[in-house]
Steps between C-alpha positions, in 0.01 A plus 500: 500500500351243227570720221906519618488102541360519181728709280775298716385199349432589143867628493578148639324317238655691212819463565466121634364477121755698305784334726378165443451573112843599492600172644297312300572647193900463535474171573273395235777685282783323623316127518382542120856587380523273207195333565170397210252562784585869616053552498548198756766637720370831533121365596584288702780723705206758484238313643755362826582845550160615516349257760791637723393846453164446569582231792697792580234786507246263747280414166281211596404345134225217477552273193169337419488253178901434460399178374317591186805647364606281235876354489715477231245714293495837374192735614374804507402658812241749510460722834310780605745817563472695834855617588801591401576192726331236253814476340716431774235248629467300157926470502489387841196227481458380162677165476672553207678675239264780289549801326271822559378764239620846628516870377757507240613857714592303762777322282652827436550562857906422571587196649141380601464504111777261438357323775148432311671383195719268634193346738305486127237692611321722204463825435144640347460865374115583639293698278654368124266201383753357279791474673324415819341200302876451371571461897231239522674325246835467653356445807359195295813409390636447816230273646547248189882557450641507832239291705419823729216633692392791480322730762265770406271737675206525246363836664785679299541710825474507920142513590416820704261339760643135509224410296537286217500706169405467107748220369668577157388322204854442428553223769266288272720525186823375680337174656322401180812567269734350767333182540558529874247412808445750740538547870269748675649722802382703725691718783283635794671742727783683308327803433403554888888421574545759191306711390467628102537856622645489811953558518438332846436116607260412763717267736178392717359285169788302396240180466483396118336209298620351180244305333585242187132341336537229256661475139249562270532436124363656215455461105780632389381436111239795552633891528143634382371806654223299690768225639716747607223727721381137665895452592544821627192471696573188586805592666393757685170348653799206627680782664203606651408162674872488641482840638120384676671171685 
């Protein structure tokens, strides 16, 4: 009987997101007709849409560390990556406008590519050194130029186990060259909600924590081998010590 109540709601939450996304994305269209800040329009339509759908779904989300977010400042967010719903949770609870670093197939996928471009996200083509460093660049750009956060899950990937993985070197290069401080996240509870390799949710954990640590700064005038490992490790141990509160 479980496993009925369970495809029942999976089904549920799917189209609850795709209907909503529809919603969202139309009207984010039609309110950034003509407009400078279309990035602004769509993020922010995005992330009201989103807190319905998981208001919606029975998600109970716990927001710990709201306040070290700084205002009127561009970031970048670093978070651990569990579950497909990571995403969805960082448009819904993150305070402000950002920009993620995706797939670059996902952008050729109709519609939800247009999407992605007109929300600024960026596109990244995994395995190529050069143009994913040419990714890291723009994705630079963007923080300076536009005044926007970024998000980005370091790990490169979901974790299989929930545990926290390996973070990519990468991470290191576009804090230093970017200038920006960084605020650590952590999610608890998405993977058990959704698993990596599961098509199904699990309706009985629908408890999830969002943790934000404090802005931390870095010297951005070193990008030597050595600086860049203590970032990267740096990062990740403050990861660590949100996912242990």
């Amino acid at each position: 009987m479980y496993k009925i109540y369970q495809v029942a709601f999976t089904i549920y939450s799917w189209m609850l997101f795709v209907l909503l996304w529809i919603i969202s994305t139309m009207t984010a269209a039609i309110l950034s007709i003509d407009t400078k800040g279309k990035e602004k329009v769509f993020n922010t339509i995005e992330r009201f849409f989103s807190c319905i759908a998981f208001r919606l779904m029975g998600i109970k989300v716990e927001i710990q560390g709201i306040e070290n977010i700084p205002k009127d400042e561009a970031v970048v967010f670093i978070s651990n990556h569990q579950s497909m719903l990571d995403i969805k949770l960082a448009l819904a609870y993150i305070p402000t406008n950002f920009s993620f670093i995706s797939k670059d197939t996902v952008f050729h996928i109709p519609i939800l590519g247009a999407y992605m471009t007109a929300s600024g996200h960026i596109p990244i083509q995994r395995g190529e050194d050069r143009k994913a460093y040419a990714t890291l660049l723009t994705a630079i750009k963007n923080l300076t130029a536009k005044k926007k956060s970024l998000v980005v899950f370091p790990e490169g990937t979901r974790s299989e186990d929930g545990k926290l993985g390996e973070f990519k070197r990468g991470i290191s290069m576009i804090i230093l060259k970017s200038g920006r401080r960084v605020v650590p996240m952590a999610i608890y509870g998405s993977n058990q909600f959704m698993p990596k390799h599961s098509l199904l949710c699990c309706p009985g954990k629908r408890d999830i924590k969002i943790y934000f640590g404090r802005p931390l700064s870095f010297d951005s005038s070193r990008t030597d081998r050595e600086y860049t490992i203590y970032v990267t490790n740096k990062l990740r141990d403050e990861v660590t010590g949100l996912l242990q509160t």
